[in-house]
N, C-alpha and C positions, 0 to 999 in steps of 0.2 A: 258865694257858697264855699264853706273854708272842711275840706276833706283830708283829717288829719291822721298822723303815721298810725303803725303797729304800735303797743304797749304806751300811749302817751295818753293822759290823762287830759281831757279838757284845757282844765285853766293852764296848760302850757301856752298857750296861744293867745292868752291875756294880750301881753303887747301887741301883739299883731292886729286881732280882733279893734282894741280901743285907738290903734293905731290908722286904722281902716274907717272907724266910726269917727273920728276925728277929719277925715276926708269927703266927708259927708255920706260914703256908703252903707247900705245895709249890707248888714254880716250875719249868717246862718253857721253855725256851727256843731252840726246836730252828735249827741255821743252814737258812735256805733257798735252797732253789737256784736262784731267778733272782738272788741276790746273792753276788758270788763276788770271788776275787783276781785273775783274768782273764778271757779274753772264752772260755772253758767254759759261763757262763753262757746262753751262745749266745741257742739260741728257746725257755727256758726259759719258761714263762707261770704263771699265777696259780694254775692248777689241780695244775703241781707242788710249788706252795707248800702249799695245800691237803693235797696226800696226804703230803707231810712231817710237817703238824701232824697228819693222822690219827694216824700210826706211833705219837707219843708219845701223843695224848686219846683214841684209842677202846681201849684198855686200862683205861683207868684208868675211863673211863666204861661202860666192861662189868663193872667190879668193882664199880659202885655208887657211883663217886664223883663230885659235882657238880663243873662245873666254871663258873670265869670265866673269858673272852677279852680281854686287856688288850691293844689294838691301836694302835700307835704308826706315825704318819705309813703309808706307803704298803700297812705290813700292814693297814693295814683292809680293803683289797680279800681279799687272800685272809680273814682275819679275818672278814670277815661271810659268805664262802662256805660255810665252813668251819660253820658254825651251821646248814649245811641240811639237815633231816629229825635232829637230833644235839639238841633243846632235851629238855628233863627232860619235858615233857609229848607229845611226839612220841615218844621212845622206851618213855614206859610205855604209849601206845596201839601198839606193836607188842609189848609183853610184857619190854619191855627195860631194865634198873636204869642209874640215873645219867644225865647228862646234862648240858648248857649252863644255866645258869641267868642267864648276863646277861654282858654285854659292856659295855667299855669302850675308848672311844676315846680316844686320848690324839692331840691336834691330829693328825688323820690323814685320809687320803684315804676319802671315802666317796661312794659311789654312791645316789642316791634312784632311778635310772631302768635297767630290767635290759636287756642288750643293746645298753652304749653302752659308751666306753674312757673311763678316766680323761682323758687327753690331750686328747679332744673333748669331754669335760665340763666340764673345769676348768683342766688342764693352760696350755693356752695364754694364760690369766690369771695364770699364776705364773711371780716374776721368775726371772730366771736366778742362779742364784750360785755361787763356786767354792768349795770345803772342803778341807782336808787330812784325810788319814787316813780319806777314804774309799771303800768297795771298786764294784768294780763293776757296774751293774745292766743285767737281761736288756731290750733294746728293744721286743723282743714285747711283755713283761707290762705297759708302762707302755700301749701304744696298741691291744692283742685288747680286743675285748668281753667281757663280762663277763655273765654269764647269770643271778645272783642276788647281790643289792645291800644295802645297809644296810637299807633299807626291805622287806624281805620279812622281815629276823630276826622271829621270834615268841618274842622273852623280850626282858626290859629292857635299853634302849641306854641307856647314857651318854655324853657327850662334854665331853673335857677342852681346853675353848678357850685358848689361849694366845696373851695377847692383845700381847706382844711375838714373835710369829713370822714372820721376814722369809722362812720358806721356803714357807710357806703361811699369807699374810695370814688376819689375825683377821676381817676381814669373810667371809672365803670358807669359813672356816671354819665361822663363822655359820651361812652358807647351806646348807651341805651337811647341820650339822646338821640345822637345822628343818627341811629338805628330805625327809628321814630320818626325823625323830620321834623324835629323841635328846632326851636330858632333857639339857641344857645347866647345866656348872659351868665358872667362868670364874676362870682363874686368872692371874699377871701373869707371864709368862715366856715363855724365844724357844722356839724348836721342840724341841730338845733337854733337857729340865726334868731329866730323870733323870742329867743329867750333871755337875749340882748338888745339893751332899750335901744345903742347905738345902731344898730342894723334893719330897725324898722322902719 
């Protein structure tokens, strides 16, 4: 299940996705709704990112099938929500087959502290930049609080530092990991890795 940033359109994730299906995995990639082509996105917040990625994982995870959260820049927020009460060993103590088995962050926004917003954690230490070809993102989602954080997941974190990232500096990255309890791999590229045939 591939939970992708703020303002990035879908087919950003082209390599990735055909990269992944080329490994023999299925890949879920579903659009979410605080990111959009205009301001519809309104006061969309974290938690309808959330019940989006349900529609497509709790299917597939009541059929028995494990799954990974591959959480790229600002999907880590809903990405690590998304893991709650849903891990392989949480669902077979309610009699229930399938489950999360581990997440991955790819240079993304993660919370260690629940009941705080991105924007007051970290936000206001990250530079401003401007981009082409990117879509719109809901103002809610970036500054609501947040009720369950990277650091409550109960299955193994990883995180993909990217240590040429000018959208979210490699030291802050850093932080948020260890902050979290991620297992730290460190790679050399800017925030966008998947958007390079070479890094997939």
């Amino acid at each position: 299940m591939l939970v992708y940033g703020a303002c990035h359109p879908p087919h950003f994730y082209r390599n990735l996705i055909d990269n992944l299906h080329g490994h023999g995995y299925t890949v879920f990639a579903p659009a979410l709704p605080t990111t959009g082509l205009d301001e519809s996105v309104g006061r969309k917040t974290y938690l309808h990112n959330v019940k989006r990625i349900y529609e497509d994982l709790l299917p597939l995870l009541d059929a028995g099938k494990k799954a990974v959260l591959i959480c790229h820049s600002f999907g880590g927020i809903a990405g690590s929500a998304a893991t709650k009460n849903h891990t392989i060993k949480e669902r077979k103590s309610r009699g229930q087959q399938g489950g999360i088995m581990a997440v991955v962050f790819i240079a993304a926004a993660i919370l260690a502290q629940k009941d705080t917003c991105f924007l007051a954690s970290v936000g206001t230490r990250l530079p401003t930049l401007y981009a082409v070809d990117l879509l719109y993102q809901s103002h809610v989602s970036i500054v609501e609080e947040v009720h369950f954080v990277a650091a409550d997941i109960k299955v193994l974190t990883y995180y993909v530092k990217c240590t040429k990232d000018k959208a979210i500096p490699a030291g802050i990255q850093q932080e948020m990991a260890q902050n979290s309890g991620c297992h730290i791999i460190e790679i050399e590229s800017d925030h966008s890795l998947f958007l390079h045939t070479d890094t997939t």
